[in-house]
N, C-alpha and C positions, 0 to 999 in steps of 0.2 A: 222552795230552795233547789229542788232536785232539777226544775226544770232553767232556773238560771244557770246553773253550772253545770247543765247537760250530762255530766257521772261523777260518781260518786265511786272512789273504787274500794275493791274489799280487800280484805288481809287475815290471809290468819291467824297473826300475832295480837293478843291480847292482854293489856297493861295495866289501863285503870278499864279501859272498854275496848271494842274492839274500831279500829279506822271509821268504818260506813257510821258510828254511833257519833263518834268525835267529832265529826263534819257539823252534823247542826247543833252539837254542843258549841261549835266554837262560835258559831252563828246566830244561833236562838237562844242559845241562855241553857238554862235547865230540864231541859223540856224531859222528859222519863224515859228509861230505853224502853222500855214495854212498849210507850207509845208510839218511840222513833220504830222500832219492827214493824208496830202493827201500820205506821203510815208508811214506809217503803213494801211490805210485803200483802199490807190489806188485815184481815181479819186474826191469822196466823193461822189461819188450817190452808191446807195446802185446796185451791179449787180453782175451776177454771177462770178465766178472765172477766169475764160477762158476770159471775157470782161477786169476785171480790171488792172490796171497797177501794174508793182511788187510794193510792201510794200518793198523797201530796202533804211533804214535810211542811208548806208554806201554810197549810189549815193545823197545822199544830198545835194546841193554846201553850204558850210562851208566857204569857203573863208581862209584866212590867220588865223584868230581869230580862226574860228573853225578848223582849222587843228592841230594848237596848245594846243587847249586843248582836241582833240584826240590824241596827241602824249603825252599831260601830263600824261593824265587819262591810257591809253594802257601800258606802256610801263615807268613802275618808280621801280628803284631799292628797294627801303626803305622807306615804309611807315610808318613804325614804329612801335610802342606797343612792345608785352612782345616776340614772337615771335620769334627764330633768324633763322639761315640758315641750310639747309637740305641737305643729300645727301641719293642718292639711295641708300639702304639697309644700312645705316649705319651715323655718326652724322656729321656732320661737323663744326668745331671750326672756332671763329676767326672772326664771322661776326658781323657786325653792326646792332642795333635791325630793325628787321623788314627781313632783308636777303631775302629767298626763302619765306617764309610765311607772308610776306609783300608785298615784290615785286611781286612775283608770283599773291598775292593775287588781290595786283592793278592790276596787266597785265590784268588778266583775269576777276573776276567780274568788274571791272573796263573800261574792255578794249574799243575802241573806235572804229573808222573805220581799219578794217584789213585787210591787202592782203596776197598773201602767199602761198604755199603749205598747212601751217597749216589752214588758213582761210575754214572755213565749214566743216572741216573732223574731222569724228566722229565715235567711233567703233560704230559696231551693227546699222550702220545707215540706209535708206534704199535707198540709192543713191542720189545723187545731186539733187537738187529741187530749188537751189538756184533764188530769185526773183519772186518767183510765187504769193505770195503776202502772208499773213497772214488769222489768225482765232484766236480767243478767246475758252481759256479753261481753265479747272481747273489743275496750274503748282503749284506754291508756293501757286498761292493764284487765282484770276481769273488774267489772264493773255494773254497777246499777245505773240503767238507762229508763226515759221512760218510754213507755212505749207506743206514746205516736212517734219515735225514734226509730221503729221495728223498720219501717223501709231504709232508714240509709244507711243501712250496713248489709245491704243485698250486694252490693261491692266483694265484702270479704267473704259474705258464703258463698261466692260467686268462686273467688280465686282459692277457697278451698277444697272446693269442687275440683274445679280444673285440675289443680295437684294430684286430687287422689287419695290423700292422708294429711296427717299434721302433725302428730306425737308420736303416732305407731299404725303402724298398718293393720287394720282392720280387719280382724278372723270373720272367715267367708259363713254368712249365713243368720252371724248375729243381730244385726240388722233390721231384720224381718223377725228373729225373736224379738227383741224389742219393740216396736213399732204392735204387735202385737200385744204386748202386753200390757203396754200403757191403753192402746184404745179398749180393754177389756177392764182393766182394775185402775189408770190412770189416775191423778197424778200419782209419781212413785221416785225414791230416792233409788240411788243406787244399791246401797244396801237391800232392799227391797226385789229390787231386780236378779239379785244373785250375788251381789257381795263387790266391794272396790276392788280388792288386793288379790293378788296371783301369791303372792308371799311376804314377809317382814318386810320387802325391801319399800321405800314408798314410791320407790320409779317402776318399780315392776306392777301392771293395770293389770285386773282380772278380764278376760275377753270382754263381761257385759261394763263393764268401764271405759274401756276402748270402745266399743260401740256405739255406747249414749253419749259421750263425749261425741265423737266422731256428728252425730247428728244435730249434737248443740250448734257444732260449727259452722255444718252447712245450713240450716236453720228450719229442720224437721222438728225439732223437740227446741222446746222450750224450757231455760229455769224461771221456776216464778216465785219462788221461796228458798231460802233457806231456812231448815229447821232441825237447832244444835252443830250447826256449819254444814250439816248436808246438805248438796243441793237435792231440790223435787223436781221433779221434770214433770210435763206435759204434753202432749203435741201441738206443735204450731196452731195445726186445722182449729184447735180446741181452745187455745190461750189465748190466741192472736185475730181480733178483729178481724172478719170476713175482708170488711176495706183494705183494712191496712195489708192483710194478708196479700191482697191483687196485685197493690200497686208494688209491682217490682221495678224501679226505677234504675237506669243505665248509671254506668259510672262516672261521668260526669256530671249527672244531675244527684247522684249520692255524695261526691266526693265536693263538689260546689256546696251543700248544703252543712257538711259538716264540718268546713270549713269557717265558714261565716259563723257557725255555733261556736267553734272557737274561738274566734276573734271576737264575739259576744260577752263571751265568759271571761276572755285574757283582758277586756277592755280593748289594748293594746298591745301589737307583740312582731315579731319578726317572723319570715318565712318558718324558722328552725320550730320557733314556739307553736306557728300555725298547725306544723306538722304531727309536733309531739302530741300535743294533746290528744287525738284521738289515735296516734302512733301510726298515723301516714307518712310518707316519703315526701322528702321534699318535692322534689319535680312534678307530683299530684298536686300540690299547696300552689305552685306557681302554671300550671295551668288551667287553676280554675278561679283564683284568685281574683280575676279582675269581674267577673259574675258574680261575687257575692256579696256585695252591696258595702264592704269592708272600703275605709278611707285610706290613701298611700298616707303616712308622716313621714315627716323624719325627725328624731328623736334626740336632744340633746345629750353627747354625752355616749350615744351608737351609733358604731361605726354600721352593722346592719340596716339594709329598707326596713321599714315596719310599717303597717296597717293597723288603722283605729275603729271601732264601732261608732257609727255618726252620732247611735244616742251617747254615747259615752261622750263622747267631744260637745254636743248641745251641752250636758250636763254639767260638764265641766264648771262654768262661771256660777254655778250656784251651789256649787259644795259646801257646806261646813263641816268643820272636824267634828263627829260623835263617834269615838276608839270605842274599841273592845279593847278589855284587858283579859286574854284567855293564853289559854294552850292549844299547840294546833298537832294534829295527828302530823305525824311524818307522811303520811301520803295523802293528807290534803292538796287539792289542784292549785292551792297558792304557794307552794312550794317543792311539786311533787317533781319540776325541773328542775335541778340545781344549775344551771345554766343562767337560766333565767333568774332564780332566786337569787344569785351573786350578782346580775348585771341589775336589777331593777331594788333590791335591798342591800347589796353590798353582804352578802349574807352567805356563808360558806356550808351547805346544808349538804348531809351525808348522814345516813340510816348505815348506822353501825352493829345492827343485828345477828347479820352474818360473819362480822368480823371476829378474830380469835379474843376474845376477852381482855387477853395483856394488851393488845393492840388500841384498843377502842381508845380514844381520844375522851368523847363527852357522855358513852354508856350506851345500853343496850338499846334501849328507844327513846333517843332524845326529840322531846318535844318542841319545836318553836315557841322561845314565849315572844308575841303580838303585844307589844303598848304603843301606844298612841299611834298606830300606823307605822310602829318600824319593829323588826324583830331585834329584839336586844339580848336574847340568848337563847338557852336550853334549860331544859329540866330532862334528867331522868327518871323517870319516875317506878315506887312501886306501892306496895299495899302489906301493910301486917295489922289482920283483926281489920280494926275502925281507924289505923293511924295511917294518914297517906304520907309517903315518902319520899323524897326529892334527896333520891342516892348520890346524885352528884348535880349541882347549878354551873354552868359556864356562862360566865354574860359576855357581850362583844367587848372590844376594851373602850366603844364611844358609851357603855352605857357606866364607865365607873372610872373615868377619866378623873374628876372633881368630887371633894364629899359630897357637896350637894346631887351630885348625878347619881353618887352610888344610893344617895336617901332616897332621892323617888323611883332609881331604878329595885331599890329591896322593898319601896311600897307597892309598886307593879306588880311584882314577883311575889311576895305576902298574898296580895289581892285574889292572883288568878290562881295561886296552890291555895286556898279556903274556901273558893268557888268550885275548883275541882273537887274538893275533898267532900264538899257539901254534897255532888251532884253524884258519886258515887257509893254516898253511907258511911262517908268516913267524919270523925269529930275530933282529929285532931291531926296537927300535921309537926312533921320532923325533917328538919334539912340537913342530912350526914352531910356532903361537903359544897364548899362554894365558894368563888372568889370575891364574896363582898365582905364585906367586913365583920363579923361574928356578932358583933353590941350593936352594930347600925340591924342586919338582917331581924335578928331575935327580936330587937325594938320594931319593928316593922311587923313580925308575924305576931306579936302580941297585939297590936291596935289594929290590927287587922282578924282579929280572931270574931266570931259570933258571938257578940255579946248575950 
C-alpha cells in the first residue's frame, strides 16, 4: 500500500485512530493496529535498518474483508464529482461523471494492495528497494515514505542546507552533541537526548530538539519509529542503506522522479495537484514534467492541462465497480487537497479541528464517508467505553435528494459506522445528530448491526 501511494502522512490527532492507521483501514479492511505499526515501523523496537523487518502494509493479512475493501478503494471506475473522462492529447465524450478523473483518481490515491508490472515502478527512480522498511520526512506534510524513496528528497536536504536553518536557528555546538550521542547509545528519542521543551509553551524547542530536528532536515539522522508519538532517531550512516545512502541525485532527476510518483498515485491530475502532493512548486512540476513518463489529457469538465499515468489509462477499459464502503481519515491522499477533492468529487472537504467550536460547520474531525466511489458526506466521530459515536452526520444533498437515496445512503452510512466500530473494540454505535431521516437511519443501523 505504502509504496502505491508513495506517503502516508501523520497527525497528531487522534479520534477513533490515529491518520497513518486510518489509511489501510480504509484500504484493507480490518487489518490490527499493532500490525499496521509493526508493518510501517518493522518489529516496534526501535533498530537500525539492516535489523528491522520490511514496513510493507501490502504483506498484511487482510483476510476476505480487507481484500474487499482493497479491491473497492484500488480499482473503482466512477467515483464521481464534476470530473468526466480523458483521453490522451485530446477530449473524450460520453462518460459518466467521474470517468478517467474519478476512476483514475480512486485507483490510484485510493489504491490498496497492488501487484503487477505497474506495482513500484516509477520514472526517475533509483531502483527497486522494495520492503526494506520506511523513514519519516517532510512529503505533503510529515510523512511515512519508504525508503528506497530516501534519494529523492536530497532535493530538500539540499535547500535546507543552503538556508542555514528552518524553524529556529541552531544553538552552536549541539550538533556535535548529538551526533555523538546517538553513534554511542543510538537509536534515541528526543526525550532521551535531553528533553523536547525549553518551557510549557509548545513553540518554545529545547536546544537538543532544535538540533535533532535540524539534522532530520538535512538528512544526518534519520526517524525510523515512532514510539507513543515520539519520534526515535538514528543516523543516516546507520538507518540508511550504504546504496541508497551514495546515490545523492541532482534536482532534476529528484524532482522528475517525484513527480511521476505522483502522477502515479493521483492516477490523473493537473500541474497544481502534481505539485501538492509531495508539496513542490509548481514551476518544479512544469519543468520536469515532460521526463516523467506522465501522459498530457485533457479532462472533461477542466479547465486546467492535466497528466495521466499510461497504466492507469491501459486500465481504464477493464475496470469494474468493487466500492469500499468506509470512512476516510481527513488527511487521507484522496482527499488531503480540497481543491482537487471539489473538482474531481464535487466534494467541499475542510478539517475543522482548528476551527473555534461554535464555528465548525460538520465537527471536529469530519471523516469522508466513500460509497460506491463517491463521497456522500461526513461523520464525526467519537468513542465512549465500547459505544462509537457519530456526533454529528452531514450527507451531500445528492445523497438524500429522494427517500429511496436517503435508504441506501443511511444503509452506506450503518455499513461503514459497524465496520468502524468493529475495527476499534467498539459493539455498539449511536448517531447524536444527522440529516437523514431518524426511522429510515435507526432502521438501517439495526440491519446493519453484527448479528
Amino acid at each position: 500500500m505504502l509504496e502505491r501511494l508513495g506517503a502516508v502522512q501523520l497527525d497528531t490527532i487522534s479520534v477513533l485512530a490515529r491518520s497513518h492507521e486510518l489509511v489501510p483501514y480504509a484500504r484493507l479492511g480490518p487489518v490490527g493496529r499493532t500490525a499496521i505499526e509493526a508493518a510501517y515501523w518493522g518489529s516496534g523496537q526501535a533498530a537500525s535498518t539492516a535489523a528491522r523487518p520490511a514496513g510493507r502494509l501490502i504483506t498484511a493479512p487482510v483476510g476476505q474483508a480487507g481484500a474487499a475493501a482493497a479491491n473497492g478503494l484500488a480499482r473503482v471506475p466512477a467515483p464521481g464529482g464534476r470530473a468526466g473522462a480523458a483521453a490522451p492529447g485530446g477530449r473524450a465524450g460520453g462518460a459518466a461523471p467521474g470517468g478517467v478523473a474519478g476512476g483514475v483518481a480512486a485507483g490510484g490515491v485510493a489504491g490498496g494492495a497492488v501487484s503487477g508490472p505497474s506495482a513500484g515502478r516509477r520514472a526517475g527512480a533509483t531502483g527497486r528497494w522494495d520492503g526494506l522498511g520506511t523513514f519519516e520526512y517532510w512529503a505533503h506534510a510529515a510523512s511515512v515514505l519508504p525508503l528506497g524513496d530516501w534519494p529523492l528528497f536530497a532535493f530538500r536536504r539540499r535547500a535546507y542546507l543552503r538556508r542555514g536553518w528552518r524553524w529556529h536557528k541552531v544553538p552552536e555546538g549541539v550538533c556535535d552533541e548529538i551526533r555523538a550521542r546517538l553513534k554511542a547509545d543510538g537509536p534515541l528519542t528526543t526525550k532521551e537526548l535531553g528533553g523536547a521543551k525549553a518551557s510549557a509553551e509548545w513553540w518554545d524547542w529545547s536546544d537538543h530538539k532544535i538540533g535533532i530536528e535540524w539534522l532530520l532536515d538535512i538528512g544526518e539522522v534519520v526517524c525510523v519509529q515512532r514510539v507513543g508519538w515520539r519520534r526515535v532517531y538514528d543516523l543516516a550512516e546507520r538507518a540508511v542503506p550504504a546504496e541508497l545512502l551514495a546515490r545523492e541525485l541532482d534536482d532534476d532527476a529528484c524532482l522528475t522522479a517525484l513527480v511521476a510518483r505522483a502522477g502515479r498515485a493521483l492516477g490523473v491530475g493537473t500541474r497544481a495537484d502534481l505539485a501538492d502532493y509531495y508539496r513542490l512548486k509548481q514551476d518544479q512540476v512544469e519543468q520536469v514534467v515532460e521526463a516523467t513518463g506522465l501522459v498530457p489529457v485533457k479532462v472533461a469538465g477542466w479547465t486546467q492541462r492535466a497528466w495521466a499515468d499510461p497504466d492507469a489509462l491501459a486500465e481504464l477499459s477493464g475496470l469494474r465497480g468493487r466500492h469500499a464502503t468506509t470512512l476516510l481519515s481527513p488527511f487521507d491522499s484522496l482527499v488531503w487537497d480540497r481543491a482537487r477533492a471539489s473538482r474531481v468529487f464535487g466534494f467541499d472537504h475542510r478539517l475543522e479541528a482548528y476551527v473555534p467550536k461554535a464555528k465548525r460547520v460538520h465537527g471536529y474531525f469530519a471523516m469522508p464517508l466513500l460509497v460506491g466511489g463517491r463521497l456522500l458526506g461526513r461523520v464525526d466521530p467519537a468513542r465512549e467505553g465500547r459505544t462509537l459515536i457519530a456526533r454529528q452526520v452531514s450527507m451531500e444533498a445528492r445523497a438524500t435528494g429522494t427517500p429511496s437515496r436517503s435508504e441506501s445512503s443511511a444503509a452506506a452510512l450503518a455499513t461503514a459506522l459497524w465496520r468502524a466500530a468493529s475495527w476499534v473494540g467498539c459493539d455498539d454505535v449511536r448517531v447524536e445528530r444527522s440529516d437523514l431521516p431518524r426511522d429510515v437511519l435507526e432502521s438501517a443501523l439495526k440491519n446493519a448491526a453484527p448479528s
